[in-house]
N, C-alpha and C positions, 0 to 999 in steps of 0.2 A: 504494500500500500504506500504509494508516494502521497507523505505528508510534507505541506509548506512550513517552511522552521524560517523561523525569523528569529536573527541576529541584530540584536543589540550593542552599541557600544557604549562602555562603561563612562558616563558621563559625572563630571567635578563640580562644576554647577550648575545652577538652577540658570543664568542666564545663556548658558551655551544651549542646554536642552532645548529653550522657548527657539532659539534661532533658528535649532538642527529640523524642529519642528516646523518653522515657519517652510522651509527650502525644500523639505525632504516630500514627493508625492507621494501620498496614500495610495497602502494595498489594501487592495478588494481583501476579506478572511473566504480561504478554503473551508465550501461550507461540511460541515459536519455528515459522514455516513450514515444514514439510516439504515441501510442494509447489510453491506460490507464490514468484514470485520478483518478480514485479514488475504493476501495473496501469499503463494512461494510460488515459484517457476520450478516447475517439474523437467521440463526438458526444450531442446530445441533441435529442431531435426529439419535436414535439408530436403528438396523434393526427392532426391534417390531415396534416403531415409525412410518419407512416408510413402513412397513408392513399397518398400518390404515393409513397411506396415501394414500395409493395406492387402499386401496379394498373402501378406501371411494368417488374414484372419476374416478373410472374405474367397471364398473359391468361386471359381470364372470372376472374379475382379479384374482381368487382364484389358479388358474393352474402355473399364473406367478409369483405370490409371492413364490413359492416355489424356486426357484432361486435368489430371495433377499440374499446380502452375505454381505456385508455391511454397517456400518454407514456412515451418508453422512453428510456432511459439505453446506448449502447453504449459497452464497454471491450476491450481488448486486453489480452489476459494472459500472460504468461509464465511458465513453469512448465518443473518437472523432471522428467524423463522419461530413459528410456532406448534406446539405438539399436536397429539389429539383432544387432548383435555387444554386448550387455550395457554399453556404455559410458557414461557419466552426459552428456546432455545437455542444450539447452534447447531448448523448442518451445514455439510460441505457440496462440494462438484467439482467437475474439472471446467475450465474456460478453453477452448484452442482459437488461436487468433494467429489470421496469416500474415507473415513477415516477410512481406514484397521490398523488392530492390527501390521501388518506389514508394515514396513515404504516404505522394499526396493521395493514394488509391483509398477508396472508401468503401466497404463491404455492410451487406446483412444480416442481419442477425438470425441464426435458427437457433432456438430451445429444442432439446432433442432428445424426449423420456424414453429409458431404456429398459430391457423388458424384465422379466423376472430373473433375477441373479439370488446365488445360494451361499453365496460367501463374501466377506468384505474384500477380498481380491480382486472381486470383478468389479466392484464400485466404479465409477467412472475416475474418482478425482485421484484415484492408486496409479491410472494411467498403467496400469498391466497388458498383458496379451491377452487377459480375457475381456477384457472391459469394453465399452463401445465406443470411449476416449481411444483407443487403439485402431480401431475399425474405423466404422462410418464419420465417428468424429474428426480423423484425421483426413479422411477422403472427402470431408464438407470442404474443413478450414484450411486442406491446399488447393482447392479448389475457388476459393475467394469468398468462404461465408466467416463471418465469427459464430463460433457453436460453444454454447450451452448446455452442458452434461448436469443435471442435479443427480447427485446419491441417491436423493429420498431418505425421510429419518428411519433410521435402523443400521445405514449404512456410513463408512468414511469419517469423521470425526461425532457423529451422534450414534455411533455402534454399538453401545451402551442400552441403546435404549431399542422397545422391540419394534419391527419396522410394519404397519399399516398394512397392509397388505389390498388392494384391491380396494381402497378405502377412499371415495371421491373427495372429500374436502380438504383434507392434508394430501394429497399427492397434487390437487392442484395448489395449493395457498402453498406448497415446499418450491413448486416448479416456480412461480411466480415472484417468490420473494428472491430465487437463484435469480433471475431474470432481473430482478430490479440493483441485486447486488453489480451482476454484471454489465450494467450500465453505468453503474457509480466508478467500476472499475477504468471501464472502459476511457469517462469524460476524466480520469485522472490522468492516465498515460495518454501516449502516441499514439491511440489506435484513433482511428477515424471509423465511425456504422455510418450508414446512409438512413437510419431512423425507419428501416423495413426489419419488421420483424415475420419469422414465419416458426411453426411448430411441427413437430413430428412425434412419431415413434409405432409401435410393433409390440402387438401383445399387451400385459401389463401394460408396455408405454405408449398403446394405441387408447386404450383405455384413460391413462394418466394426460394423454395431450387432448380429448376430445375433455375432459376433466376441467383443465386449463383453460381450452376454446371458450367454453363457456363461461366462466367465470372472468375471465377477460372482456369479453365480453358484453357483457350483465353487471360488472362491477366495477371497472377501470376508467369508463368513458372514453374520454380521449387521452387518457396515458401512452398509449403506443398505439403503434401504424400494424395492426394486425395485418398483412397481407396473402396470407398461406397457413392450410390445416392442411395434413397428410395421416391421415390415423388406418392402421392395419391391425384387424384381426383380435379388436378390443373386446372387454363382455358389458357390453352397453346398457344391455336389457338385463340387468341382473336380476328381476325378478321371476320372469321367464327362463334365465339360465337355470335357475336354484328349482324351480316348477320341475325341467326337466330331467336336474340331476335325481328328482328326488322320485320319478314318477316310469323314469325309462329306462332299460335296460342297454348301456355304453358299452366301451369298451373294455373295461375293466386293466388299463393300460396302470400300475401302479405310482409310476410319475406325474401323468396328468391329474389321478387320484389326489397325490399331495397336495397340489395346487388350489385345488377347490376344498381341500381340510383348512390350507391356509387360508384361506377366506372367513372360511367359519369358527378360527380361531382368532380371529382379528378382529369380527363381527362381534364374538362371545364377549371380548376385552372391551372395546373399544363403544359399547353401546351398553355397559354395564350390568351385562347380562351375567355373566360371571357364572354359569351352570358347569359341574360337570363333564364330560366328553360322552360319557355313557347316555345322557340325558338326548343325546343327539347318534352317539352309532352304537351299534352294537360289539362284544367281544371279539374278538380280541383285540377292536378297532380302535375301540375308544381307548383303552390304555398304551396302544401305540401314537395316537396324536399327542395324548398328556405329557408321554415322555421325547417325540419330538415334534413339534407341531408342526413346522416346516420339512418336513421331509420323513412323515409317516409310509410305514410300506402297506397300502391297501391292494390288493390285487385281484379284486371282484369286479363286478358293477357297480356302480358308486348307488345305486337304488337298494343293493342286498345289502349294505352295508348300515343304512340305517336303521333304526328303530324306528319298528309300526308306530308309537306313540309320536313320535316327531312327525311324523311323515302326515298322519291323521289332523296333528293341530295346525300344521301350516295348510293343509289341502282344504281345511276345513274354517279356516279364517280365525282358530281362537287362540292360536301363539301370534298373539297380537305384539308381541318383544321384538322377535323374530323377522318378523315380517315388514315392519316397519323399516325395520334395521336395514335391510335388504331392499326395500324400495326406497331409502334415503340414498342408497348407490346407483337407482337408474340414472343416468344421461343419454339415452333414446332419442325422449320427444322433447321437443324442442325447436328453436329457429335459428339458425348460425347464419351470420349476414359474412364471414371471411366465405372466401370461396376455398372449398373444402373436400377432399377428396378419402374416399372409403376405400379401402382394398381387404378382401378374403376369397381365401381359396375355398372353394365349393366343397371341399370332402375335409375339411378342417372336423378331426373328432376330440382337438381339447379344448379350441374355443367355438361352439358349434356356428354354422355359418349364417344361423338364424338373427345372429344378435346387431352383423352391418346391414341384414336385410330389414330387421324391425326399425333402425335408427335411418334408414334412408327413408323407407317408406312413412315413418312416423315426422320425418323432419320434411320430406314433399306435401305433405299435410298440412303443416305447418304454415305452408307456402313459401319455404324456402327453394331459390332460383340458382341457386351459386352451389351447389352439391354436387360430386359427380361420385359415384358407385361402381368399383370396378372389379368384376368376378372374377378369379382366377380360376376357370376350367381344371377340375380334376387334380389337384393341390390341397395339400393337407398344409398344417399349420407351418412347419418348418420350409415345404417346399415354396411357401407364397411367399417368403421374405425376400427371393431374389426379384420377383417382380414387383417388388412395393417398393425395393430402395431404386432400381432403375427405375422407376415414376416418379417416385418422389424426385429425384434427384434431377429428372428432367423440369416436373411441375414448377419449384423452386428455381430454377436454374431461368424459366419463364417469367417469375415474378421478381426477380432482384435489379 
């Protein structure tokens, strides 16, 4: 964080100071952070550099790196934010910002939420090989955008604490306040934005930036120049997702299983429901979530796994706890004035492909004009990320 320090000198008396004063012009005061709490420089890498970054943690990336223009500059940032329960904390991200031979160039901004990670390694602001600060992040900002990676709290300097999982109001108000920090950072240093901001992300972060859209939105006014949504493969419709998990027979894949345990152990916490695990599945199931909630091994159908009694009071309207809790996380319906792009793959069986069909069709309703919907033909979840970042990558590339 480049702070303005001013230098004093040691003055004998009182009629020198009135003179030194009279002659000497007034500095403007560097106004104070409201966001921003702290930067380090993580690294600085040449375009060869992120050129093996990028082919190393994106496969068929070969097409893309040919538009690599850039060295990039990556930083970790720390900033203020708040918990789930309204409490003042800190949370981190990484910043990548392009470091052009020419100063006077001006770039846009993408925020850019990243999907479910299972370790503080992959965090974005550790800047690792697994992280998305490594990947797409580095193939944004040598490409000429500044990119905003947030942690999300759970993650990177608020690791401590457990991370939300699936949880719309804190994964957008983390994203947002990363985003206001990174402006503060930005009007510090050398960097020049051209005041375009745009959002993304995939999965979890499809969900996390349509989170954001809104709330931007609906709450900002004219703080920023929204000009681009790219959301992939989000669970929009959460209360239809949870309908279905609870009512149909899936795939009983144990990993995508975890996923949807960690929702409803975020849910349990976070809306102060505070029940049991058994109160929700059955043995052996529930004493594998208690003891790892993030990464319980379920390997049924996530409907055989519940208790008849849960399944009854939410089908039935009277786990009015529950229920509520779960439809405080749709962002569906709705009306998004950014022009806004959907991507899911058609045979997606861990975020089913119902959920970008409900929020399209619920937001043309709406009478929103600026949405486009884009199917990926016979694509499950992992195979559709290649065609969301070459769209996005194009979409964005259109808007800056």
């Amino acid at each position: 964080m480049h702070l303005l320090r001013h230098h004093y000198r040691v003055l004998t008396t009182g009629l020198l100071l009135v003179w030194l004063a009279g002659c000497q012009k007034p500095t403007d005061p560097q106004p104070a952070n409201q966001y921003l709490v702290s930067n380090t420089l993580l690294g600085e890498y040449s375009r060869e550099q992120v050129i093996s970054r990028v082919t190393g943690a994106i496969p068929n990336a070969g097409v893309l790196t040919l538009l690599l223009t850039h060295p990039i500059k990556v930083y970790r940032i720390v900033y203020k934010t708040k918990n789930t329960d309204g409490a003042d904390i800190e949370a981190s991200g990484a910043l990548v910002v392009p470091n052009p031979a020419d100063k006077s160039l001006s770039f846009p901004l993408i925020s850019e939420q990243h999907g479910t990670i299972f370790s503080d390694a992959q965090a974005p602001s550790n800047n690792g090989p697994e992280s998305e600060t490594y990947s797409i992040g580095s193939l944004l900002g040598s490409n000429g955008f500044i990119v905003a990676l947030p942690d999300f709290i759970g993650y990177g300097v608020s690791k401590n604490l457990p991370h939300p999982y699936q949880h719309r109001a804190t994964l957008a108000s983390s994203s947002l306040d990363m985003i206001r920090a990174a402006r503060e950072f930005v009007q510090q240093g050398n960097i020049k934005w051209n005041q375009k901001l745009m959002i993304a992300g995939y999965s979890l972060g499809g969900y996390a930036t349509m989170a954001l859209q809104k709330k931007i939105e609906e709450e900002t006014g004219t703080e920023f120049n929204l000009v681009a949504s790219s959301c992939g493969a989000g669970a929009y419709h959460s209360t239809a997702f949870m309908s279905y998990l609870l009512n149909n027979r899936t795939h009983g894949i144990a990993a995508y299983n975890g996923l949807y345990t960690m929702v409803l152990s975020t849910y349990n916490r976070v809306y102060g429901l505070n029940r049991p695990m058994s109160s929700y599945l059955k043995e052996p199931y529930a004493a594998a979530v208690t003891s790892n909630p993030f990464g319980a091994n379920i390997p049924v159908s996530f409907n055989d796994a519940v208790t008849e009694s849960f399944r009854k009071a939410v089908n039935e309207g009277t786990d009015t706890q529950f229920i509520n809790a779960v439809k405080d996380n749709d962002i569906y319906n709705w009306k998004p004035r950014t022009p806004t792009q959907l991507y899911h793959g058609t045979t997606d069986q861990q975020v089913f492909y119902f959920n970008s069909v409900d929020a399209y069709e619920a937001m043309k309703k709406q009478g929103a004009t600026n949405v486009t919907f884009i199917s990926v033909p016979n694509k499950g979840h992992g195979e559709a990320i290649q065609d969301f970042l070459l769209g996005t990558f194009n979409f964005f590339n259109s808007k800056r």
